[in-house]
C-alpha positions in Angstrom: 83.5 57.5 41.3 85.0 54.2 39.2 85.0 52.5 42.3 81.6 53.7 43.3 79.8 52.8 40.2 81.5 49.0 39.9 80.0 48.6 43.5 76.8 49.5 42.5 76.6 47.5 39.4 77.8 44.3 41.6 75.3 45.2 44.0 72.4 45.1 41.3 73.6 41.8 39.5 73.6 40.1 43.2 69.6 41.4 43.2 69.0 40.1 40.6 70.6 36.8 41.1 69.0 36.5 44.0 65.2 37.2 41.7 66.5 34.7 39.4 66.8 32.5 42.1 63.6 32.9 43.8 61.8 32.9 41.1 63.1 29.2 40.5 62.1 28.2 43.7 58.7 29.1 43.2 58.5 27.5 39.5 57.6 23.4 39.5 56.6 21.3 36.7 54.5 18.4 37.7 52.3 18.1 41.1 52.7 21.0 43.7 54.9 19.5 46.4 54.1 22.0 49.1 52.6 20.5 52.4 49.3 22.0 51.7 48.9 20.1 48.5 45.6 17.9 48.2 46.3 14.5 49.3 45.1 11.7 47.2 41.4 10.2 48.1 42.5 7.0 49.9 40.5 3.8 48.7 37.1 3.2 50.3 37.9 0.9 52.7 36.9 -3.0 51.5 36.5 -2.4 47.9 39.4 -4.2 47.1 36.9 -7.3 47.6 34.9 -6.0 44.4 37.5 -6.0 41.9 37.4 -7.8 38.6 37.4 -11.6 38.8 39.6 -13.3 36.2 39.7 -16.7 37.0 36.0 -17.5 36.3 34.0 -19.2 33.2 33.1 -15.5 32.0 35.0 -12.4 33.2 33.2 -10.7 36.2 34.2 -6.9 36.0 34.6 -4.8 38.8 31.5 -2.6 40.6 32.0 0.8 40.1 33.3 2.7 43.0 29.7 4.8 41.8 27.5 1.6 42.5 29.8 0.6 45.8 27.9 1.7 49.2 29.7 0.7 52.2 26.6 0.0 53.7 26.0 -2.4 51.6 29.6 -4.1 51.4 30.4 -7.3 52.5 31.5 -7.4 56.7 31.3 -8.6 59.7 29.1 -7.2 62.2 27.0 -7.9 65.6 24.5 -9.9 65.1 22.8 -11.1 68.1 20.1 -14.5 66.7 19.2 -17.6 67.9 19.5 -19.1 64.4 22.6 -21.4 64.6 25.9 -20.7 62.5 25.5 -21.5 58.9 22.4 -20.2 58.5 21.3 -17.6 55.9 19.1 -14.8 57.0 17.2 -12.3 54.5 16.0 -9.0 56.0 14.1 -7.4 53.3 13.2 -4.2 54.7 17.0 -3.6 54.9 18.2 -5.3 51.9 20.8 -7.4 53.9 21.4 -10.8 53.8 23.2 -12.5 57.0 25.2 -15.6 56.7 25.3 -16.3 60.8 28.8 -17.4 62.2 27.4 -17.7 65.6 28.9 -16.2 68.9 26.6 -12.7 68.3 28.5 -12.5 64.6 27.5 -12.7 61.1 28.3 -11.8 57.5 26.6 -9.4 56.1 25.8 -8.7 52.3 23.9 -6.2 50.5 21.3 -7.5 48.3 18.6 -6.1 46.2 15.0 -7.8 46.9 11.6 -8.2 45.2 9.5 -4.6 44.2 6.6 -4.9 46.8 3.3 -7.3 45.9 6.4 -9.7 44.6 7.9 -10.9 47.9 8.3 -13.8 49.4 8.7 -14.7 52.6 9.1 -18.0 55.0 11.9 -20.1 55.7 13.3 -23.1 53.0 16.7 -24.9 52.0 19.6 -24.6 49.6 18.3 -27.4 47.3 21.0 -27.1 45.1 23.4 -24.5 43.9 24.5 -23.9 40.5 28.0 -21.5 38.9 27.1 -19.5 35.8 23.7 -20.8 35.7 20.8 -21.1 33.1 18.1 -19.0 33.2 14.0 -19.4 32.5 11.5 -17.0 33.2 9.0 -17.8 35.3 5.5 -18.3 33.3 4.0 -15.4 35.5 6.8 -13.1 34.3 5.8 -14.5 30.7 2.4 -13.1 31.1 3.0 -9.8 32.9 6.0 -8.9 30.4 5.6 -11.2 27.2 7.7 -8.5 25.4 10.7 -8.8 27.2 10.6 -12.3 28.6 8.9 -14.6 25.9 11.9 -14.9 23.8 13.9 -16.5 27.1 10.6 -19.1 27.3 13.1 -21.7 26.4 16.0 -20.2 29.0 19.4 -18.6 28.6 22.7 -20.2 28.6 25.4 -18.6 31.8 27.2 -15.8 31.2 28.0 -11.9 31.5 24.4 -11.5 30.4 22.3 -13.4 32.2 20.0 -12.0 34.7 21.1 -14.9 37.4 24.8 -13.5 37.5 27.7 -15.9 38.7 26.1 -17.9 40.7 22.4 -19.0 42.1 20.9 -20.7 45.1 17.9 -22.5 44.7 15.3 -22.1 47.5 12.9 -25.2 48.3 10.4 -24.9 51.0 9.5 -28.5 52.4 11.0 -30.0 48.8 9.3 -27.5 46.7 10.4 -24.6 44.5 9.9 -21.5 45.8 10.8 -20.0 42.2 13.3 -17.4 44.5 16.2 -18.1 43.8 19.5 -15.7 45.9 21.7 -15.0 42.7 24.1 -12.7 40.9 23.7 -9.7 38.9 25.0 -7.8 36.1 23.4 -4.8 37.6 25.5 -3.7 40.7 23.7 -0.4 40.8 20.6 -2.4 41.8 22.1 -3.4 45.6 20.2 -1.7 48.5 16.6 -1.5 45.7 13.2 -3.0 45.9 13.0 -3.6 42.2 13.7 -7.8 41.7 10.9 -9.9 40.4 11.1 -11.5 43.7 14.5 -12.9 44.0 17.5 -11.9 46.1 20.2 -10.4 43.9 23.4 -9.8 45.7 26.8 -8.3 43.6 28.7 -11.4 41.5 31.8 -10.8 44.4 29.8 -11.0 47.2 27.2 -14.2 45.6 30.9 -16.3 44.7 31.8 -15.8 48.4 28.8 -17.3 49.5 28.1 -19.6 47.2 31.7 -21.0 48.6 30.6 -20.5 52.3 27.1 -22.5 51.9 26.9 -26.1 51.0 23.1 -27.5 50.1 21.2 -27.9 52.1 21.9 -24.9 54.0 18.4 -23.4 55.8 17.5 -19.9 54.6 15.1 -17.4 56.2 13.2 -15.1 54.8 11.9 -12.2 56.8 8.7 -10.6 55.8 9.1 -7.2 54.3 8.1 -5.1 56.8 9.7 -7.0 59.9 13.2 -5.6 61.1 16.2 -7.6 62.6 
């Protein structure tokens, strides 16, 4: 009976090793590192390029992965034209902008454009480009929005605030100024809109790379609104 009872005790302290055990094996602190764990959301491929810039007159922080479309990201796609390589195409109606590379290629860029009835359309040159430039509103802005604009009558010094961005392209059109101008903004969000007092915005990481690509001179067209590529 002594012998019986000592097996059975043994018997039950194994058990319940064995629960002790188990139950371990199923206790984790820190991520579950089962198979069928989520996996971390890999990085939207490309948005490396719109980081934060550090190396510039003014900081240029990076878009929010909430204002990044990859539609509207900078790449290289087909793009059959019989514009030569160097060229700068605008499609408004899509809210791209093409810098052609020839052999059926191009760069694209997402821009935002003009709100209709403020458009502009036609083909002119880089006259001259400018980093971190000044801004003046136009004396038609003046008089359509005196509140906001008339106390920038006399311009705005570069920097994170001003409406031109990092950098701005000025467009002439057989040596005069169009007034567009294909800048920076400090509103990412705006890419892929209709909402621009006419000019073509594009995101501060995507106008530096340009703005490096394109010397003056540089021909720029402007598709109407409505036309397609």
């Amino acid at each position: 009976m002594r012998t019986s009872i000592a097996s059975m005790t043994a018997r039950v302290s194994a058990a319940l090793a064995l629960a002790v055990c188990l139950a371990a094996c199923t206790t984790v602190s820190g991520p579950d590192p089962m198979p069928f764990a989520a996996a971390p959301t890999p990085a939207m491929p490309g948005a490396e390029r719109y980081g934060a810039v550090t190396d510039e007159k003014f900081p240029v922080p990076a878009v929010s992965l909430a204002d990044l479309k990859p539609r509207y990201m900078r790449q290289l796609v087909d793009y059959p034209t019989d514009q030569p390589a160097g060229t700068i195409v605008v499609d408004p109606a899509h809210h791209f902008l093409y810098l052609v590379q020839g052999g059926g290629k191009a760069l694209r860029y997402g821009v935002g454009v003009g709100k209709a009835g403020m458009e502009w359309s036609g083909t002119a040159n880089i006259a001259y480009k400018r980093e971190w430039p000044r801004w003046t509103p136009t004396s038609d802005m003046i008089a359509r929005d005196p509140k906001t604009y008339k106390k920038w009558s006399v311009g705005m010094d570069g920097g994170q605030n001003n409406p031109l961005g990092a950098r701005a392209l000025y467009l002439f059109e057989n040596g005069k100024d169009t007034l567009y101008r294909i800048h920076g903004t400090n509103e990412p969000w705006s890419i892929g809109k209709s909402m621009s007092s006419g000019c073509i915005r594009m995101m501060n990481q995507d106008v530096i790379d340009l703005y490096s690509r394109t010397p003056s001179g540089t021909k720029v067209v402007v598709l109407p609104s409505g036309a397609g590529t």
